[in-house]
N, C-alpha and C positions, 0 to 999 in steps of 0.2 A: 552034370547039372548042378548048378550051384544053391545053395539054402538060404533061401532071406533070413534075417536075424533080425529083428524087430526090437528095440531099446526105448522107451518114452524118458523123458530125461524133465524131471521135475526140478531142477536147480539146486538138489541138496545130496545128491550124489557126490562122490570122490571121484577120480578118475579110476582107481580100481575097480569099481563097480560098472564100470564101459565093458561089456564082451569085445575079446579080441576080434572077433569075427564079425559083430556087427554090420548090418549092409543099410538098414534102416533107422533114423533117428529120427523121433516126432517131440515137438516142445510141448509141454504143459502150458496152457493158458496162463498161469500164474506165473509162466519165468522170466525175471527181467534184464538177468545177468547170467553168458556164459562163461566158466573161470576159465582161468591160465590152463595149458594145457590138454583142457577134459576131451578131448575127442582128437590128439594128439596121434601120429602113427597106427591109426584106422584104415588101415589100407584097403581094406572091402568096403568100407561106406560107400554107397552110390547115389543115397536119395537122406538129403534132409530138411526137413520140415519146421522152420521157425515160426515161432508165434505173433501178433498184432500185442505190442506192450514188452514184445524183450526191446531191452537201450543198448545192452553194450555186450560186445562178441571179445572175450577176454586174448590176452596173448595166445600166439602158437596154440589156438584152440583147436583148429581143425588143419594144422601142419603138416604138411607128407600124405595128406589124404587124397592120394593119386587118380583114385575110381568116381572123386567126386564131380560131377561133369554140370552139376546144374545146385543153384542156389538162387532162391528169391526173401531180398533182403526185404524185411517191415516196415512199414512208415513211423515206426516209433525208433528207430536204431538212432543213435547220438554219440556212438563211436565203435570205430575197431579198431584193437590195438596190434600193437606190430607182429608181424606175421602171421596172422589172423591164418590167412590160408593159402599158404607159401609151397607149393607144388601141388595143388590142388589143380584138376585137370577141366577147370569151366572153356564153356566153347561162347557163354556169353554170363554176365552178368547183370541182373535186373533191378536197378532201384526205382522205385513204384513210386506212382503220384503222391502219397502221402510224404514218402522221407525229400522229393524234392522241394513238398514247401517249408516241411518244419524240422529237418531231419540232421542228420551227420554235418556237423564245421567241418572237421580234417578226419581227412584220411591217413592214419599214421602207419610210420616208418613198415617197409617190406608188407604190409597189408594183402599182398597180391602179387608178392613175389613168385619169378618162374613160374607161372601158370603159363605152361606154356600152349593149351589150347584156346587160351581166351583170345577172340577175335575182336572182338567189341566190349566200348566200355563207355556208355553216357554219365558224365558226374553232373548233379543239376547245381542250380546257381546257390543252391546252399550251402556246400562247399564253398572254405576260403582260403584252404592249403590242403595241396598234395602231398604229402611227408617225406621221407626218404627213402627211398627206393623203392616205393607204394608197386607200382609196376613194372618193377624191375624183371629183363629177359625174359619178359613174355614175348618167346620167339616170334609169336602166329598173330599177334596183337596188330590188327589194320587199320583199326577206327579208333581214331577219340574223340570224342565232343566235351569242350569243355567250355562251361554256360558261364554267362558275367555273372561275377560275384565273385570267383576264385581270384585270389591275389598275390599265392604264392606257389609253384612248382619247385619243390624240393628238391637237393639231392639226389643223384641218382632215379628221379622218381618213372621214366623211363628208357634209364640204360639198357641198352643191347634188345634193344626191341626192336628185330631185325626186318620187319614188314613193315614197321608204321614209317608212312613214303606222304602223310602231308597230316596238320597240323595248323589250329587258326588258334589262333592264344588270345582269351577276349583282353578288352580296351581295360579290365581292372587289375588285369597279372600288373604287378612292381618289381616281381622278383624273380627272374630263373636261377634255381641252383648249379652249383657245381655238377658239372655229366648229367645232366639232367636229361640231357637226348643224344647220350653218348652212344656214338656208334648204333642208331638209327640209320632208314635211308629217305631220310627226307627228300622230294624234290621240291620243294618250295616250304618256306618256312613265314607267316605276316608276323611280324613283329610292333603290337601297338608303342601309339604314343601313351608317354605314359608310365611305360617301362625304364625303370629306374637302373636296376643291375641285371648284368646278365655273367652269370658265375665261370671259374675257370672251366676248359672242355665241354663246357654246358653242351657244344654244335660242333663237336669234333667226331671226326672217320663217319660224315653224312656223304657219302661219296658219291649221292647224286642229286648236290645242292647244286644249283648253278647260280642261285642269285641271292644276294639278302640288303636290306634297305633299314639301318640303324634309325630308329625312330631316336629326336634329338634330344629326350628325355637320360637320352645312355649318355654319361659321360667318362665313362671309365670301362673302357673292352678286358677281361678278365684275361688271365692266363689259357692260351691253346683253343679258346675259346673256337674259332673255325679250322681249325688245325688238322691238316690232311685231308679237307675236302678237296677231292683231289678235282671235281668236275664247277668249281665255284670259279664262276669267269665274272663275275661282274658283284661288285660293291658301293654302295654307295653308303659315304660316314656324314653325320653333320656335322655345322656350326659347333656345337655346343661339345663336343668330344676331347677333353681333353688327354688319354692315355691310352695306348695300346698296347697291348698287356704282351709278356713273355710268349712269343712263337705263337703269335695268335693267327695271323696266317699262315706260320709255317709251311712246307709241304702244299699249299693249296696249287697244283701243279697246270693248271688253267689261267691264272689269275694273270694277264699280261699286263692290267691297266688297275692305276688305284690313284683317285683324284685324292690324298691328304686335305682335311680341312685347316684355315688356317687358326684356329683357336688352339689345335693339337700342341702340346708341350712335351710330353716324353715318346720316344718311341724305343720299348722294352728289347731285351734282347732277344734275336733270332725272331723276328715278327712277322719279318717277310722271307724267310729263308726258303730257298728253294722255288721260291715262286719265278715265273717266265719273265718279271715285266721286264720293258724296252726303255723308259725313263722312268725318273721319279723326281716328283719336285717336293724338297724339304720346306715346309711353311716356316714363316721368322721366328715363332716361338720355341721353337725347337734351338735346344742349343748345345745337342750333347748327339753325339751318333752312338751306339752302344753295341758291344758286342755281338757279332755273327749279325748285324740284324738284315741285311741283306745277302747272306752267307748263301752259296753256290746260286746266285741269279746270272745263270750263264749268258740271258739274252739282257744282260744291263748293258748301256751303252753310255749313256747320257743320266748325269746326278744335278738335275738345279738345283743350288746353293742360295744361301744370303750369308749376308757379312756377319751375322750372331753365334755362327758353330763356332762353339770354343773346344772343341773337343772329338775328334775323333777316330776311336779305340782301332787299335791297330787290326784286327782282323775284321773289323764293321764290314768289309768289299772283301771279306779271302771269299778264292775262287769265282769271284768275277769276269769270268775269263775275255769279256769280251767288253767291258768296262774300257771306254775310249776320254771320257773327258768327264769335269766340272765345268757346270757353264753358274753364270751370275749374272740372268736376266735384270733383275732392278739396275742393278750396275750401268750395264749394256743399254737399258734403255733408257737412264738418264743420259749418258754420253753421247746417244743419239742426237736427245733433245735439245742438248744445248747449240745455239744457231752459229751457222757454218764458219761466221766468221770468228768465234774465238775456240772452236770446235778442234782447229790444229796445234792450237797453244795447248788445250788438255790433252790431247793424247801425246804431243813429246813430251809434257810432264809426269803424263803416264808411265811413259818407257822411260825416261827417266827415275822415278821411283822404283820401277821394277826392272835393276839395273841386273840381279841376278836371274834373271827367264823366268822366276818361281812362276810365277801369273802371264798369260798370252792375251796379245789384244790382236783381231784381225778389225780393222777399220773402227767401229763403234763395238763390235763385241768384245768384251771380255771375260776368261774362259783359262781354267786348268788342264793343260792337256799327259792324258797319264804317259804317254810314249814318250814325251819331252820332258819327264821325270828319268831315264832312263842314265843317260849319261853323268846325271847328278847323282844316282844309287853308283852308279861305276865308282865315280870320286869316292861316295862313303865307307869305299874297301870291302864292298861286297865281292866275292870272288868269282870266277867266270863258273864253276859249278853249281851257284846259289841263280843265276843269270838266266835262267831260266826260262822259254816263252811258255806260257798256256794259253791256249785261241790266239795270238798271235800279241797278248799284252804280256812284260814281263813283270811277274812278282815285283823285285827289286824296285820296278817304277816305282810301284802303287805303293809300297813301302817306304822308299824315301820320300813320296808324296807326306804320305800321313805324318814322318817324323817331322819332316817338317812343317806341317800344319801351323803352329806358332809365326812363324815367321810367313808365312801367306797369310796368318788372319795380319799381322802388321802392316803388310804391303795394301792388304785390302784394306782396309781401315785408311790409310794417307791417299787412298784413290778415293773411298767415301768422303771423306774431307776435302778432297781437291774438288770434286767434283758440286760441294754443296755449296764453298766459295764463290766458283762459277756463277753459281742458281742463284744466290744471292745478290751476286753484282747484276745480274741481266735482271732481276726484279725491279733493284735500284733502278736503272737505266727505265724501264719501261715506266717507272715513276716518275722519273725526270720527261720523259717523253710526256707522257699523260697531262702533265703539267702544260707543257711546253704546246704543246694540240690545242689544249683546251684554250689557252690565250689567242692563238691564231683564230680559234673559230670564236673567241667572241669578238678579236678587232675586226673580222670579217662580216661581221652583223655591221658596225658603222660602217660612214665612210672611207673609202679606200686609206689606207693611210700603208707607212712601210713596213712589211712584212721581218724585215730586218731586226726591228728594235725590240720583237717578240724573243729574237731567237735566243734560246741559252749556250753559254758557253761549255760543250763536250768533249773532251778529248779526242782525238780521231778513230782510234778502237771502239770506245764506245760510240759516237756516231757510224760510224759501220755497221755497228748488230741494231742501232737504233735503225737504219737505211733499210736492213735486211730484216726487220721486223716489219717495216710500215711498205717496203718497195717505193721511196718517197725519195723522190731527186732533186737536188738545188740547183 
């Protein structure tokens, strides 16, 4: 049977003067501050009792106090400092009507570390930061409420908090730290507008996110940030996004689909790595591919391009394996548009320009094909050991693809140029038409007179595309 040990703690004690044994601690009405340490490795406290007018719970005050299962904080409290009560065994913690109207700003660093019975934790709207690792691996931790007012979630503030599976972050967070819900298992995460940064790993190894929605206030995705969520199948990024941070989807092994915004300007190394998807369309701001960054996407098929990548890093596609082509939709669909009748002058100037295969055109597409890279790596004195198929593309291609890059952005560029000449002469024309209408419809207000004396002089090419603009016969 064990012996209570009953201690009243008047504020002017040492920590020497704490019985090792103590199981009981009552405050003095008069105490307004507990120091650094004083109730440190108390391993038998079970039950303690603060007063109405303490402010402040000093460092590692009540540290390692294992047996302590229940604490009701004051309405006068206005801070705890860092690891206040750091393996301290609460199954909940209570802050009272008073401290949520006038009470504690921040919650600092490791406050509430490892506790690993706390299940529930309300922070009320007086709170304006969570600190660093405030709630760190509180394994059993299932509940948070956290009320508008808080603005900032700290570091680490709950890492490896392996129950907490959902979380609403009010409309005034600006700021998620670095791992700040690292290794959580969130299934849903709301991220307000509003939200300014959201720090490197802050939503990494949440393995059962499947969705998140980048409020357009984020313009900058941090390092690893969703990084191994392995169950995260859907994304959506805004307008406003311009960075995606080092291996920020890495790993997310669901992920098959990811609409790029086009405002986007860098995409960081290994960002998508390992991810399933089937396409991916590179936005025009982008003009650098980097490192690994779609590194082992086995199920890549299809890269939309534009004509601005100056740049890209030779393993950006390693292991690829099933990586089939570059296509250049803007390209393709301007070639389209241009009308049928000078539509076959462009594309033998086409193939003309792209007298070496570098670039493929079937009809109006055109399109990098990796397999047709293939014969060109043979030329580059690769040797038949390096020749290699994986899923049925070989290395080699995709290699001499990329060395040569320079020399494709060249070819595309005199096909961007041809093609803008085009656009411009059919404007012309459609001006010289315009013109030329408009005089017939207003000699057709008089009387009859000859339609002839209206007409302007066109070359026969362009009266063609004029013909095949208006469908208008002489």
């Amino acid at each position: 049977m064990s012996i209570e040990v009953e201690f009243e703690y008047t504020g002017i004690e040492a920590k020497e003067d704490v019985p090792e044994n103590v199981t009981i601690v009552r405050f003095h009405s008069s105490v307004t501050e507990v120091g650094d340490y004083m109730f440190k490795y108390c391993e038998q406290l079970t039950n303690v009792v603060l007063n109405e007018g303490l402010q402040k719970i000093g460092e590692l005050a009540f540290y390692g106090c294992n047996k302590l299962e229940y604490i009701n904080l004051p309405s006068t409290l206005i801070e705890i400092k860092g690891n206040a009560f750091y393996k301290c065994n609460f199954g909940d913690v209570v802050l009272n009507e008073g401290l949520r109207k006038t009470g504690i700003r921040k919650i600092v660093h490791a406050s509430f570390n490892a506790c690993n019975s706390l299940e529930c934790i309300n922070l009320p709207s007086t709170i304006t930061e969570i600190g660093y690792a405030s709630f760190c691996a509180c394994e059993r931790l299932k509940k948070v409420v956290l009320n508008e007012g808080i603005m900032k979630i700290g570091e680490e503030a709950f890492h490896h908090c392996e129950s907490l599976r959902h979380i609403n972050i009010p409309s005034t967070v600006v700021e998620v730290g670095d791992y700040a819900f690292y290794r959580c298992k969130m299934r849903d995460v709301i991220l307000p507008e509003g939200l300014k940064k959201i720090g490197k790993y802050s939503f990494s190894y949440n393995n059962e996110l499947a969705r998140i929605n980048l409020p357009s206030t984020v313009t900058n995705l941090g390092r690893g940030t969703f990084e191994h969520c392995v169950y995260l199948k859907e994304v959506v990024l805004h307008e406003r996004l311009k960075k995606i941070g080092r291996s920020a989807f890495g790993g997310c092994l669901n992920l098959d689909t990811v609409k790029l915004n086009k405002a986007l300007r860098k995409i960081e190394k290994g960002a998508f790595a390992s991810c399933p998807l089937n396409r991916i369309t590179i936005p025009p701001n982008v003009t650098e591919i980097n490192e690994r960054t779609f590194y082992k996407c086995h199920s890549l098929r299809e890269v939309e391009l534009h004509g601005g990548i100056q740049k890209i890093v030779s393993d950006a596609f390693e292991e690829c394996s099933s990586l089939e082509r570059f296509a250049f939709p803007k390209l393709s669909t301007r070639l389209e548009t241009i009308t049928k009748a000078g539509r076959t002058e462009v594309e033998d100037k086409i193939d003309h320009i792209n007298i070496r295969g570098l670039v493929e055109r079937r009809g109006s597409e055109i399109f990098i094909s990796v397999r047709q890279h293939a014969p060109i790596a043979e030329s580059l004195s690769f040797s038949l050991s390096e020749f290699i198929e994986v899923g049925g593309v070989t290395t080699p291609a995709l290699e001499s693809l990329i060395q040569n890059w320079e020399t494709i952005r060249e070819v595309l560029g005199r096909i961007d140029r041809l093609l803008t000449y085009y656009e411009l002469k059919e404007v012309t024309t459609l001006l010289e038409l315009a013109v030329w209408k408009s005089k017939i419809d207003q000699a057709e207000m008089k009387p009859p007179i000859n339609r002839e004396l209206y007409r302007i002089d066109i070359p026969g090419p362009v009266m063609d595309t004029i013909l095949q603009y208006l469908e208008f016969r002489v």
